[in-house]
TORLODO-170347 format. One record per residue (C-alpha): x, y, z. Coordinates in steps of 0.5 Angstrom, whole numbers, plus 500, padded with zeros to 3 digits. Example, Ala and Ser with C-alpha at 12.3 -4.5 7.8 and 13.67 -1.06 7.14 Angstrom:
REM TORLODO-170347
<rec><xx>525</xx><yy>491</yy><zz>516</zz></rec>
<rec><xx>527</xx><yy>498</yy><zz>514</zz></rec>
This chain:
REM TORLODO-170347
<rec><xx>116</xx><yy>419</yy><zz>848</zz></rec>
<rec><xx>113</xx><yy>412</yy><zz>850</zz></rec>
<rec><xx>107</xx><yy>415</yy><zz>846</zz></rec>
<rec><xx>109</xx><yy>417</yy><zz>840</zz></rec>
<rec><xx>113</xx><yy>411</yy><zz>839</zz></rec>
<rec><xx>107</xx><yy>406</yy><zz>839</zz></rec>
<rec><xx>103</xx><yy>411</yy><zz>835</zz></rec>
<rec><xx>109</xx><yy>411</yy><zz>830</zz></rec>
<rec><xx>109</xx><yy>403</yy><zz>831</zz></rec>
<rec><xx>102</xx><yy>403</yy><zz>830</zz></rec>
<rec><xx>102</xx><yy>407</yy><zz>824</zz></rec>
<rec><xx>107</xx><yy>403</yy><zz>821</zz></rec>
<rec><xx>103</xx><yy>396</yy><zz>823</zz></rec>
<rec><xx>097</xx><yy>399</yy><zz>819</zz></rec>
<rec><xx>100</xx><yy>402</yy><zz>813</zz></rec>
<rec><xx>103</xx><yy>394</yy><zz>812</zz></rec>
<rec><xx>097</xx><yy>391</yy><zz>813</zz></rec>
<rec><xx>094</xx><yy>396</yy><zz>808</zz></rec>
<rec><xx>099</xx><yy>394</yy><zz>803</zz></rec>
<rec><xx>097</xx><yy>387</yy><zz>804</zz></rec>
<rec><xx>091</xx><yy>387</yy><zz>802</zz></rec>
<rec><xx>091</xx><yy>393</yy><zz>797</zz></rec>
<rec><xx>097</xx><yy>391</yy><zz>794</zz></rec>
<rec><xx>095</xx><yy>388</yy><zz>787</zz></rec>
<rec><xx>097</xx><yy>380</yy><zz>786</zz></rec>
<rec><xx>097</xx><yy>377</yy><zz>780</zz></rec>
<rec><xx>090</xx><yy>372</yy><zz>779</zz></rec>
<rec><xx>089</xx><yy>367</yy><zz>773</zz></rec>
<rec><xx>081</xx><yy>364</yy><zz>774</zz></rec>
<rec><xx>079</xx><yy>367</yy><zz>780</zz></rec>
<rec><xx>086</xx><yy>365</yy><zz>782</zz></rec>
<rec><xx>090</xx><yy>370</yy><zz>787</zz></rec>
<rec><xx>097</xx><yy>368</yy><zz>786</zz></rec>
<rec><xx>105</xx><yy>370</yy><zz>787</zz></rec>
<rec><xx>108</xx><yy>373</yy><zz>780</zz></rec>
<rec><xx>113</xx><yy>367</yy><zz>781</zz></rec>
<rec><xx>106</xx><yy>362</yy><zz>780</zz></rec>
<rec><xx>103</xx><yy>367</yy><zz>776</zz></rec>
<rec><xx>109</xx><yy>367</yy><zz>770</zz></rec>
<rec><xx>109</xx><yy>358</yy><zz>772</zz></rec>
<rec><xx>102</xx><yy>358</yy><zz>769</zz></rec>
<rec><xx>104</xx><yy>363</yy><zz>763</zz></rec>
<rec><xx>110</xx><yy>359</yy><zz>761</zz></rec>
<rec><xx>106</xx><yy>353</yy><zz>762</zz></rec>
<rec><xx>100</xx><yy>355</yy><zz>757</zz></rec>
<rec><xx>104</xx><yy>357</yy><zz>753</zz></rec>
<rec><xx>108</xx><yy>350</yy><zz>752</zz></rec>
<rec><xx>101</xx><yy>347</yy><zz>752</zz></rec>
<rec><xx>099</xx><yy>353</yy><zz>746</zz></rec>
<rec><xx>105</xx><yy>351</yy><zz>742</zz></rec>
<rec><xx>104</xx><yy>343</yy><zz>742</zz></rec>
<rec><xx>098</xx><yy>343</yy><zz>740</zz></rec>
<rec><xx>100</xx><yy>349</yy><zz>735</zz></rec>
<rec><xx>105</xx><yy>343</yy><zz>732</zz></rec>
<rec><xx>100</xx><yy>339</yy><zz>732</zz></rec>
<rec><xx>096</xx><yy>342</yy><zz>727</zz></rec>
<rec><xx>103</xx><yy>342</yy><zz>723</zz></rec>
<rec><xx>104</xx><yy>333</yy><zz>724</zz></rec>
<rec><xx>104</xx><yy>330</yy><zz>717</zz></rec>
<rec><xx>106</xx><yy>324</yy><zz>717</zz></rec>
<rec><xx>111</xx><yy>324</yy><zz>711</zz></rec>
<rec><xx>115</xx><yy>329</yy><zz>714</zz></rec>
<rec><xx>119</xx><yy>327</yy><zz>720</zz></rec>
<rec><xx>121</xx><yy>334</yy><zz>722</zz></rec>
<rec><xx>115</xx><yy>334</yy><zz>724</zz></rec>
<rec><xx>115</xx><yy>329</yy><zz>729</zz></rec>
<rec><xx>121</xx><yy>332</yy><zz>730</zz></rec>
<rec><xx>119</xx><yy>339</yy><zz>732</zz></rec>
<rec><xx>113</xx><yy>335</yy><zz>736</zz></rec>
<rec><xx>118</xx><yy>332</yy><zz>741</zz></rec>
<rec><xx>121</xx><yy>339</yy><zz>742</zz></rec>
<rec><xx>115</xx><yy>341</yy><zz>745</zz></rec>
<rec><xx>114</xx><yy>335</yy><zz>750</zz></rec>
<rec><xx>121</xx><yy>335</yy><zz>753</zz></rec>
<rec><xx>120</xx><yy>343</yy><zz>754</zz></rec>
<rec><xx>113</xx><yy>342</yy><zz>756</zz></rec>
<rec><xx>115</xx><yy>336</yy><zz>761</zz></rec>
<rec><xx>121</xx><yy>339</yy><zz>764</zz></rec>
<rec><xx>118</xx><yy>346</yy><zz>764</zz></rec>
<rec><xx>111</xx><yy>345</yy><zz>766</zz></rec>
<rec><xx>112</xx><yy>339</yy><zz>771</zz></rec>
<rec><xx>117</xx><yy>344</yy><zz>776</zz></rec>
<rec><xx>114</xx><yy>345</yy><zz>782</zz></rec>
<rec><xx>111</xx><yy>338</yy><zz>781</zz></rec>
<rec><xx>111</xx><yy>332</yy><zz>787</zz></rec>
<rec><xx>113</xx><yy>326</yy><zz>784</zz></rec>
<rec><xx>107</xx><yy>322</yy><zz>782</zz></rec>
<rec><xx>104</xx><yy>328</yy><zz>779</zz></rec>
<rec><xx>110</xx><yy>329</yy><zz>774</zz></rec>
<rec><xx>110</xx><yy>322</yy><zz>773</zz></rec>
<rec><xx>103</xx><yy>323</yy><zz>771</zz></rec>
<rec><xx>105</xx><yy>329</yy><zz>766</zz></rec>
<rec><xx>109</xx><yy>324</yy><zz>764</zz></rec>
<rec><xx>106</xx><yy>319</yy><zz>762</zz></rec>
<rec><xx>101</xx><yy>323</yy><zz>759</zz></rec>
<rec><xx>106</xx><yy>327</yy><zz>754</zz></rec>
<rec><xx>111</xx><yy>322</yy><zz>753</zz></rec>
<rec><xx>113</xx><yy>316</yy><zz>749</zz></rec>
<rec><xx>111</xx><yy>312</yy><zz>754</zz></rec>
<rec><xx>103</xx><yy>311</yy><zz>752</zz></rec>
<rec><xx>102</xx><yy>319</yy><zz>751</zz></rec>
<rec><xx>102</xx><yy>323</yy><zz>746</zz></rec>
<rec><xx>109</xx><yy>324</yy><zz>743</zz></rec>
<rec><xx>109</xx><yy>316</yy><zz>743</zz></rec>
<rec><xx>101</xx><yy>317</yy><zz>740</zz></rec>
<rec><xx>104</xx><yy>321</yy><zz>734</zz></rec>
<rec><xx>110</xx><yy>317</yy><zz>733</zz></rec>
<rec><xx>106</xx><yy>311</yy><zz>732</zz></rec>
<rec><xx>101</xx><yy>315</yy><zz>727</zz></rec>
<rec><xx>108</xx><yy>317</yy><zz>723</zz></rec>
<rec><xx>110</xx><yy>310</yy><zz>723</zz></rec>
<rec><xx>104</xx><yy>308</yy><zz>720</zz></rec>
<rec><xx>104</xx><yy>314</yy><zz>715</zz></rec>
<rec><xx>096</xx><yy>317</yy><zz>718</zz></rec>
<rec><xx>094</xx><yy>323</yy><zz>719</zz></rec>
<rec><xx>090</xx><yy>325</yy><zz>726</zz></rec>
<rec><xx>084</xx><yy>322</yy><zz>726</zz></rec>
<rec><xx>078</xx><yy>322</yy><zz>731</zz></rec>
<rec><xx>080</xx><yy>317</yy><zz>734</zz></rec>
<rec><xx>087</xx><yy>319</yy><zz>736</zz></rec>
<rec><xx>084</xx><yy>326</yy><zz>737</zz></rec>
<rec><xx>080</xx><yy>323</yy><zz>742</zz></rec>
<rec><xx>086</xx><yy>319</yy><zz>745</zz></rec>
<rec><xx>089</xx><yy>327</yy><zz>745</zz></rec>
<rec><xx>083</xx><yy>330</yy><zz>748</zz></rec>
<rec><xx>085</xx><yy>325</yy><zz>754</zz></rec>
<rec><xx>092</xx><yy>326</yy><zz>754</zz></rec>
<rec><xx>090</xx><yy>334</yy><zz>754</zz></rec>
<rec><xx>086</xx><yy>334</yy><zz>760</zz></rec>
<rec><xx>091</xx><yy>331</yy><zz>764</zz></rec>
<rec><xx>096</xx><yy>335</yy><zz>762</zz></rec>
<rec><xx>093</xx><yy>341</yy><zz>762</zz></rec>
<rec><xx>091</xx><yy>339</yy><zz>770</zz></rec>
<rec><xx>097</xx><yy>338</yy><zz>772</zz></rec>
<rec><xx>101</xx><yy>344</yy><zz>769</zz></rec>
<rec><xx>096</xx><yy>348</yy><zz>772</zz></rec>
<rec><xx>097</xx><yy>344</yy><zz>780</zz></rec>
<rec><xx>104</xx><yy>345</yy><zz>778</zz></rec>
<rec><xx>103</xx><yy>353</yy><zz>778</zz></rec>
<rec><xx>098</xx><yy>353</yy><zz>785</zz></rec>
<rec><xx>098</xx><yy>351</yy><zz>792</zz></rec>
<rec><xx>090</xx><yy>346</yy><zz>793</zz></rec>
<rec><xx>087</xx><yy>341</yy><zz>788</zz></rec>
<rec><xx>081</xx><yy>347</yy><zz>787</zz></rec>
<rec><xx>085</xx><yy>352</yy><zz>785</zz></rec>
<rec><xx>089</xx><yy>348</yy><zz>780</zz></rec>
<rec><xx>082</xx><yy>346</yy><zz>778</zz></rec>
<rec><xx>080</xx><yy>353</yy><zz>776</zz></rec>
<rec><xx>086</xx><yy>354</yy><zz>773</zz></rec>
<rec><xx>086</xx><yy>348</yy><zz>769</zz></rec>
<rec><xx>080</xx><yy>351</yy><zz>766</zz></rec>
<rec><xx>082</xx><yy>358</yy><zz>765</zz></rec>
<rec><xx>087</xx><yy>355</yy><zz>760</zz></rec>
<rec><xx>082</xx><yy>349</yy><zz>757</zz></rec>
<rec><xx>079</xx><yy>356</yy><zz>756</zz></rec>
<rec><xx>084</xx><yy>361</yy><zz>753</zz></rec>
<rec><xx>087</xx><yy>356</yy><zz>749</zz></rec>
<rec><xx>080</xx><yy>353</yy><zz>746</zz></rec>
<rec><xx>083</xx><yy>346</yy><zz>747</zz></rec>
<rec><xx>078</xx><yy>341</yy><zz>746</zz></rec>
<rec><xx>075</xx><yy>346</yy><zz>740</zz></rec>
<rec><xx>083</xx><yy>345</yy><zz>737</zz></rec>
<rec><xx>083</xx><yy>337</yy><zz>738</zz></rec>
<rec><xx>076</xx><yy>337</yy><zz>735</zz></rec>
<rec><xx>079</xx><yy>341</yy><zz>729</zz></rec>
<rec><xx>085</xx><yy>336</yy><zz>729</zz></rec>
<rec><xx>081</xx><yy>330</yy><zz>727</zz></rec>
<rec><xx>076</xx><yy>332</yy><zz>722</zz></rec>
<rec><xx>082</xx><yy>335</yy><zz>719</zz></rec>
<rec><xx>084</xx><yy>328</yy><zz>716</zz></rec>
């Protein structure tokens, strides 16, 4: 009887560990992760696909443009700055809000009635990276796995192409 049990306790053991490591995890860039921080990295690139999408649709006689711009910065900071320590949301912030990030970029462009240019493309590209990096931290556990999700998005959005194409437009 004592036996068996430990062969039952042992088998049990086995079959759990097996799962464990044969159960398939979620991965974006390399990255093993929950479904919890795999759905955070989904949702935040979709933020990020969706700003620069209204980006792309910024006139600057048309404040419902604007208007649409600043829905997508509140979404994509409250969103995508979860999970986030403070300095790093602060970070997230500072990059995409009205203080000297891109919904303040954008409302300067609009008060002066310009379109994007490459100068502003370039202050976006900027803003991008560290917006980009931060929402990718808020999904992950370490400063390298944030880094190699950081990339796979910049990747799969085409980010640096898109802003590129944002001021040659104008």
């Amino acid at each position: 009887m004592k036996k068996s049990f430990w062969i039952l306790a042992s088998v049990v053991v086995v079959l759990l560990v097996a799962a464990y490591f044969l159960y398939p995890r979620a991965s974006f860039g390399g990255v093993q992760m929950s479904e919890k921080q795999y759905r955070q990295v989904q949702r935040s690139k979709e933020n990020i696909d969706t700003l620069l999408t209204d980006l792309g649709k910024y006139r600057p006689t048309q404040s419902s443009t604007v208007t649409k711009i600043k829905q997508d910065v509140d979404r994509l900071i409250s969103e995508n700055g979860q999970n986030l320590s403070t300095a790093d949301f602060d970070k997230l912030e500072a990059a995409a809000g009205d203080k000297g990030g891109i919904l303040a970029t954008i409302e300067a462009a609009q008060k002066g009635r310009y379109l994007i240019d490459g100068d502003i493309a370039s202050v976006l590209h900027a803003k991008f990276s560290v917006i980009v990096q931060q929402s990718a931290k808020s999904a992950t556990e370490s400063d390298s796995q944030a880094a190699q999700v950081a990339s796979q998005i910049q990747k799969d959005l085409s980010v640096d192409s898109r802003l590129y194409k944002l001021g040659i437009k104008s």
